[in-house]
N, C-alpha and C positions, 0 to 999 in steps of 0.2 A: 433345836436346829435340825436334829435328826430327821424327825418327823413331819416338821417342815419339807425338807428334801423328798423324804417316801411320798408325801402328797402330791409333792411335785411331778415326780417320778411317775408314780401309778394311779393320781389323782386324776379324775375327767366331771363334764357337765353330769354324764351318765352316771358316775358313781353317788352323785348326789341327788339326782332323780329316783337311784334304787333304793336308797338312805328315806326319802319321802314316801315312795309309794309302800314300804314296809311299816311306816310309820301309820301310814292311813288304812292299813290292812287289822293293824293292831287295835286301833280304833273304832273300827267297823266292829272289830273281836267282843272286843268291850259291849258296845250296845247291843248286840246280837245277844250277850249270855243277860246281859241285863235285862233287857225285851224279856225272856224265857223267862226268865225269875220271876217275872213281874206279872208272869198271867196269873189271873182268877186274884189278884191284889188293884191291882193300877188298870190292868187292862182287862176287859170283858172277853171271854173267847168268840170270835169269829173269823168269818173268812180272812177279812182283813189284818188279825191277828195274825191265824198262822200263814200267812202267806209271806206276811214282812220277815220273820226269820230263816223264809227260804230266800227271801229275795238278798237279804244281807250277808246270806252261806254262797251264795253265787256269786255274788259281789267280791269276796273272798276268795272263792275258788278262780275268780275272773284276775283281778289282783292278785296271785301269787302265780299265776301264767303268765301275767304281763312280765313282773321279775325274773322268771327263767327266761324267759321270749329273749328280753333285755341281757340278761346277763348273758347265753350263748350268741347272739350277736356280736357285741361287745367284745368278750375273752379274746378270741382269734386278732382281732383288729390292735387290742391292745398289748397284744403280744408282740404284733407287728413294729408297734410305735416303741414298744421299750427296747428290740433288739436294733431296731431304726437308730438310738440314741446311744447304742453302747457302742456302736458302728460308728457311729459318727464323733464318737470320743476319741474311740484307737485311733482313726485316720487324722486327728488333733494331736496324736503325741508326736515328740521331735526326737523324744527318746527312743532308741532301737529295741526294741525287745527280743530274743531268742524263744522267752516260753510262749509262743502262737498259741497251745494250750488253753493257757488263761482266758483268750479272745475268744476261742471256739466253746468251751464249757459256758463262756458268760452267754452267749451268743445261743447257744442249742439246749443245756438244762437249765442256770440259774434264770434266763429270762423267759422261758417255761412255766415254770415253777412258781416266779414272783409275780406272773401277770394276772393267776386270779383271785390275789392276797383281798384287792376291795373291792374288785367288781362281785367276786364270787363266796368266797369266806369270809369275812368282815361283813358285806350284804348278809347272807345265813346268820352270822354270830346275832349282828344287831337286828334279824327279823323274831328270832329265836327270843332275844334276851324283851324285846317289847311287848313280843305277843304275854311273855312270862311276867313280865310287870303287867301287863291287862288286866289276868288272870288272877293278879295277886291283889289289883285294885279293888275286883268287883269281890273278891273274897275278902279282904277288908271292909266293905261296906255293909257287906249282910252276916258275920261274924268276928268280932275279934280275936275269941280263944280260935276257932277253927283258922284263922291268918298265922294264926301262933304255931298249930301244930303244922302246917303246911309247911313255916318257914323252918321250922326245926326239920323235917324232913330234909327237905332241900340242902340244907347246911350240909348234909353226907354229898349231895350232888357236887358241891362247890372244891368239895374237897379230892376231887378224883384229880383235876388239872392239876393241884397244886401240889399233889403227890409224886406227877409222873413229868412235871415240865422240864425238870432240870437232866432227866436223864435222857427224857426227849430230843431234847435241843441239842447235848452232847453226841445221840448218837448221828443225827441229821449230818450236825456237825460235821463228821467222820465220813458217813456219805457222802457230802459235796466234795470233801478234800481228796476222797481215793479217786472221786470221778475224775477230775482231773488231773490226778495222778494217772489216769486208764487212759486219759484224752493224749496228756505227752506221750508216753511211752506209746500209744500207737503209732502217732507222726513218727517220732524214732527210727521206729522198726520201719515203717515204709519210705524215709526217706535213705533209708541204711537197705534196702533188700537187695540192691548190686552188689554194696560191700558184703552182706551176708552171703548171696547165691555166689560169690566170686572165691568165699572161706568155707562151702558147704556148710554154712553154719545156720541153717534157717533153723533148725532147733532150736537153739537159743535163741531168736528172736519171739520162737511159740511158748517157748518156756517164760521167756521173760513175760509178754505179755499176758499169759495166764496168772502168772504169781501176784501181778498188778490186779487181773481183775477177779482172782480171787480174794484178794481184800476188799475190794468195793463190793462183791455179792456178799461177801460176809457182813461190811457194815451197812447192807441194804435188809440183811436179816435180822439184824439186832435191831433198826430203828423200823420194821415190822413186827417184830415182836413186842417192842412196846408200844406202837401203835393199838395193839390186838388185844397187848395187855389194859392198857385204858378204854378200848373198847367193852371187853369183857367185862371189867368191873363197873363200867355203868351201863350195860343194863339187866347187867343181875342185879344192881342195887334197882334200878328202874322196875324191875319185877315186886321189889321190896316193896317200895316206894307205889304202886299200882294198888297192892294189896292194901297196905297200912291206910291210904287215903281215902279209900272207898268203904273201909272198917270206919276211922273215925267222921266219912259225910255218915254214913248210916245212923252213926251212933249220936252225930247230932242231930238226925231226921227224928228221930224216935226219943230224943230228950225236948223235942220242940223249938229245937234254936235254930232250925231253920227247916224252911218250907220244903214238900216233894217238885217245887217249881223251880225252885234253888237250888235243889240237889242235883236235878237233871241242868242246870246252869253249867253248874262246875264241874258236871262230869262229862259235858262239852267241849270245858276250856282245859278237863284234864291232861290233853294230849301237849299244853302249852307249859305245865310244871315238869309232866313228865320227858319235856325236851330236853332239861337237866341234865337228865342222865342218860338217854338215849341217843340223841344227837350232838347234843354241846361236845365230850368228848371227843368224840371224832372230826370236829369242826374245829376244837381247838388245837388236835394234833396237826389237822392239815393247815391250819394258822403257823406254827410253827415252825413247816418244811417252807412257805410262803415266805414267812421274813427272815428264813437262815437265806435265802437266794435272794430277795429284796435288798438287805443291808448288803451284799456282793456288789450287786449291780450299782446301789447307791455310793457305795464308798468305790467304785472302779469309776462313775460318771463323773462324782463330784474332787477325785483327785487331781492336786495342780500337779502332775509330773510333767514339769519341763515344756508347759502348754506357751505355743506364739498365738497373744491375740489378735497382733499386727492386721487392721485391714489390708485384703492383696492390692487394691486399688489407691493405696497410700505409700506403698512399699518404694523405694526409689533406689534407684540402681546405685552396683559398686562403681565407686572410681581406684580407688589402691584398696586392696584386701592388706593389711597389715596385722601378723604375729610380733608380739613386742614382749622379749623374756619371758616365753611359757612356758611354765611345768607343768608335769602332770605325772601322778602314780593313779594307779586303780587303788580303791578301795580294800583292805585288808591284803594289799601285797606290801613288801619293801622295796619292791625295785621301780625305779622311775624309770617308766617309759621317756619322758623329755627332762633336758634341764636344760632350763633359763637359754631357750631358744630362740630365736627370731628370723622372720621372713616376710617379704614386700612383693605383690604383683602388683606388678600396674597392668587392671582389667580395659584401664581407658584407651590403654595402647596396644589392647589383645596380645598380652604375653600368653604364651602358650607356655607351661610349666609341666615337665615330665620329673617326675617323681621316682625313683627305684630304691633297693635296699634288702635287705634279707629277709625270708620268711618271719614272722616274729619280730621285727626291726621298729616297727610303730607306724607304719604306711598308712592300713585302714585305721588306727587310732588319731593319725593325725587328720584325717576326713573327716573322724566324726566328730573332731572340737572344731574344726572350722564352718562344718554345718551345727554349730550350737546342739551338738548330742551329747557330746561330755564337756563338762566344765573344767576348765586349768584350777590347779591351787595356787599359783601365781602367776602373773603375767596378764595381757590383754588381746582380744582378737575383735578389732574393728573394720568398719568398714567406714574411709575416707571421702566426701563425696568431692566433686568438684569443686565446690564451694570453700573446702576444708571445713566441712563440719564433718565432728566425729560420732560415729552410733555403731554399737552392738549388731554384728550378722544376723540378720535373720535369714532362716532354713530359707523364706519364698524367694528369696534373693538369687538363689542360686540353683541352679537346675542339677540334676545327681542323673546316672544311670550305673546303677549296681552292674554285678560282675551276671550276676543271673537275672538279666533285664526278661521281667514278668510279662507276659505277653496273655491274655484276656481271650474269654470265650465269645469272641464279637470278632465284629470288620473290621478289616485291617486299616479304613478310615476310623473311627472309634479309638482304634487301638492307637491312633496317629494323633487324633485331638483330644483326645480323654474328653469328651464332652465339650470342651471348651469351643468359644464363638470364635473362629475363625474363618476368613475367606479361602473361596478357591483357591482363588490365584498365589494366598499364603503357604498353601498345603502342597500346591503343584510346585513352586519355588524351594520349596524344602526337600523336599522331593528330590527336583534334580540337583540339587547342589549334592546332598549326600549320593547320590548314583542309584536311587531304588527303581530308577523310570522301566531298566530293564525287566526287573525281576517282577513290577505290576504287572504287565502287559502278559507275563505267561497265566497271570492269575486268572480262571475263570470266569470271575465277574470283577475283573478288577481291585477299584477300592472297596467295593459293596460285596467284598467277598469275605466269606468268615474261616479269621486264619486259629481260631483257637480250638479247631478238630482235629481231622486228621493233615489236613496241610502243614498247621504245628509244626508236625512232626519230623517234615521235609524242612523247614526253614534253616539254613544256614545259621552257624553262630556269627556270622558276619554281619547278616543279614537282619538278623535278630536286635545285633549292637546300633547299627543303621539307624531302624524302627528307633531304639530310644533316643537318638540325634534327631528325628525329627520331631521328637514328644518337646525336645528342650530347645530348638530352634523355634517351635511355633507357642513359645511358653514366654520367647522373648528375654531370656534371662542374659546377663551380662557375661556372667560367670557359668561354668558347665566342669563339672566333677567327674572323672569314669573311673572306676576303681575296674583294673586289669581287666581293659577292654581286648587285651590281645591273648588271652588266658589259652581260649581253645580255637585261635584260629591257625589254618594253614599258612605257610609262609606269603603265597600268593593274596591271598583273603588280606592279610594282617599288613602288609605294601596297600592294597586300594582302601584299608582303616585309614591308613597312615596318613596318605594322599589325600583323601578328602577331609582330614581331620585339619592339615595344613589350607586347606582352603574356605575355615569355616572364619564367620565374622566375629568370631566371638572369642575371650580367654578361656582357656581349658589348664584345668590340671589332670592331669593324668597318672593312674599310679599304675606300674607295672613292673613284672620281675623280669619283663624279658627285654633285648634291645637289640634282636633281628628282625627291624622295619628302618624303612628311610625316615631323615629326620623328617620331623613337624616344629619338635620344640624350639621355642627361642631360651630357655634355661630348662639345668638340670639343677635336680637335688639328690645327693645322694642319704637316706634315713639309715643311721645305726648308731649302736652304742651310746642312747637317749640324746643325739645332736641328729641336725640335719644343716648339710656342708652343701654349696654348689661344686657341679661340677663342669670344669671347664672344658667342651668338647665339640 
């Protein structure tokens, strides 16, 4: 199954065109040492003679250009396509994650690393390992003790990988794990540099992240050192191995068991035994560092965590959002966040729900079991349709804008449709309903203006919040989630939130610690003490 998946993964037409044309280079191998062997036996010397084992060396030389030609073409593209698919996993989870980390290391070293396990390594391994059965072919054919002493040789080559894999693999191992151990702790530190510069404590953030990546350069020097260490010993054996082969063709030139047309054969196809020990090793080490980041990327693409495979074009809107006795603890805590709770919006009648409650109280907890991020241990959280049929929320159901609404290195149109097919006249509607008409028109170029530089900078958090109201008005969604949309605004700013959040078409819940703005909502809830109570106001 695994392997199945890796094929999947980093399998292409190309890979299997390198897999052939290596095969037919081998081939060519073959008859070229054979031809040689065969003059002043089978074939008479002339031009015709020696011309054909130059034209079969070319053909060779021509063919193993075509594979590199092929294979640097390839790598970069297929680097592209596997970090394309790890990308487009993460943005398939429903689950939140904090370590970003994890994304960024798959994304910039493991899909690196894994993209030239078959186009580039695996191609080498299996051009390496056929040319060496060619050689062992035609060496079987015109001796069988001289196939004998050969393969006994070899036997020492076989034995370097299987001396150094396991400590191999363990140090790689240690490598990928610190690297993204260096990957968090950087975000950390740079998303922590105000709180640092605010505690004069930027020290500690230099210290920290040194201490982190002096364990990755350390376990980048151990799994170079045994790198170097497998390199060395094959091809000092490969020196071995050079001398012994060319003692025992000699010594069967001069017992008569095979011809001076034969000997120059094999000492042709020498360079395909002696791969063994000179190249295999380090083909095989760099195989190794290839599927420690392969199986990453595999076991991160093919994980079901908490994936909707709901078509969005099947998806059908809420009519009552109903919790029915839900609990919930976190995972290796005792304390339950909720107990055997319950609560009813009716979206059909654009309830507007404001949410408040104490720091820690379970506010953002309770967002992320209603957008299907965390799962209750008991209880149910459906959605009702008109019909009264009953089904499970899914996340596209419902529109979200986080407390830190992400604003994009694009046009503030872009940044408004996320791509999505929508009309003018949908966007200029949206538009002015939430109040952004003013704030276009100082813009430059308008909607065709790109606000994720330095304008950024200037945007209002108000303004900001806006932007994701019209992401979720032109998304269509029934339902619209803001978790402490009034966080950093001014009292002014946070009355024209208020105002036009009261005049939107749609149900809202709202979670916030604060309640100096004019009303909007049609109910409150107040979240503490694992309950959530209305409040009547």
């Amino acid at each position: 199954m695994k392997t199945l998946r890796i094929w999947h993964t980093f399998g292409s037409f190309v890979v299997i065109l390198l897999w052939f044309l290596a095969t037919l280079v081998s081939i060519v191998e073959f008859f070229m040492a054979k031809m040689i062997g065969t003059i002043g036996q089978t074939y008479q010397l002339s031009l015709g003679v020696i011309l054909s084992p130059i034209f079969l060396s070319l053909l060779i030389g021509f063919g193993r250009f075509l594979i590199a030609r092929l294979q640097q073409l390839s790598r970069f593209k297929n680097e592209q396509v596997i970090q394309e698919k790890v990308l487009t996993k993460s943005l398939k989870l429903n689950t939140l994650r904090d370590d970003k980390s994890n994304f960024i290391n798959l994304l910039t070293v493991d899909s690196k690393n894994a993209s030239p396990m078959l186009i580039i390594t695996m191609t080498s391994l299996i051009a390496g390992g056929l040319s060496f059965l060619a050689a062992l072919v035609y060496c079987l054919m015109i001796s069988l003790k001289l196939t004998i002493c050969v393969l006994f040789l070899c036997l020492f080559g076989l034995l370097i990988p299987k001396l150094n894999t396991k400590g191999l693999k363990n140090a790689q191992d240690r490598q990928q794990n610190f690297s993204g151990t260096v990957q968090r702790s950087l975000l950390q530190i740079l998303d922590a540099r105000i709180l640092l510069a605010s505690f004069q404590a930027q020290e500690y953030g230099l210290h920290l992240f040194k201490s982190h990546y002096n364990n990755f350069a350390n376990a980048q020097y151990q799994t170079g050192i045994k790198r170097i260490i497998m390199n060395s010993i094959g091809i000092g054996m490969g020196f071995v191995f050079d001398i012994s082969i060319l003692a025992v063709e000699l010594l069967f030139v001069g017992l008569g068991n095979i011809s001076i047309t034969q000997y120059a054969a094999i000492s042709i196809l020498t360079p395909s035994f002696t791969w063994l020990f000179y190249s295999m090793p380090g083909i095989y080490a760099e195989l190794i560092r290839n599927s420690t980041s392969a199986l990453r990327v595999v076991d991160f693409i093919y994980s079901s965590d908490n994936i909707s495979h709901q078509n969005h074009s099947s998806i059908k809107s809420i009519a009552i959002l109903k919790l029915d006795h839900v609990s919930f603890t976190y995972p290796g805590s005792n304390k339950k966040v909720f107990q055997n709770i319950s609560l009813k919006i009716n979206v059909k009648d654009v309830d507007k729900v404001l949410i408040t409650g104490p720091s820690g109280g379970g506010k953002s907890t309770l967002v992320k079991l209603i957008m299907n991020q965390l799962q209750p241990q008991a209880g149910t959280i459906t959605n009702i349709a008109e019909n009264g049929a009953k089904s499970l929320v899914e996340n596209q159901q419902i529109g979200y804008i986080p407390q830190k609404n992400e604003i994009f290195d694009d046009t503030l149109l872009n940044n408004l449709t996320l791509d999505r097919k929508v009309t003018s006249s949908e966007i200029a509607a949206a538009i002015q309903r939430v109040g952004l008409t003013d704030f276009i028109k100082t813009l430059p170029q308008g909607l065709e203006t790109n606000i994720g530089n330095n304008i950024n900078r200037n945007l209002s958090s108000g303004q900001t919040q806006k932007i994701g109201i019209v992401r979720a008005l032109l998304s269509n969604r029934s339902l619209l989630i803001m978790d402490e949309p009034f966080a950093n605004l001014d009292p002014e700013s946070a009355k024209n939130l208020a105002q036009a959040l009261k005049k939107l078409p749609l149900s809202l819940i709202v979670i916030s610690h604060r309640l100096d703005f004019s009303r909007f909502w049609t109910k409150h809830y107040l979240v503490q003490s694992n309950t959530i109570e209305e409040v009547n106001s």
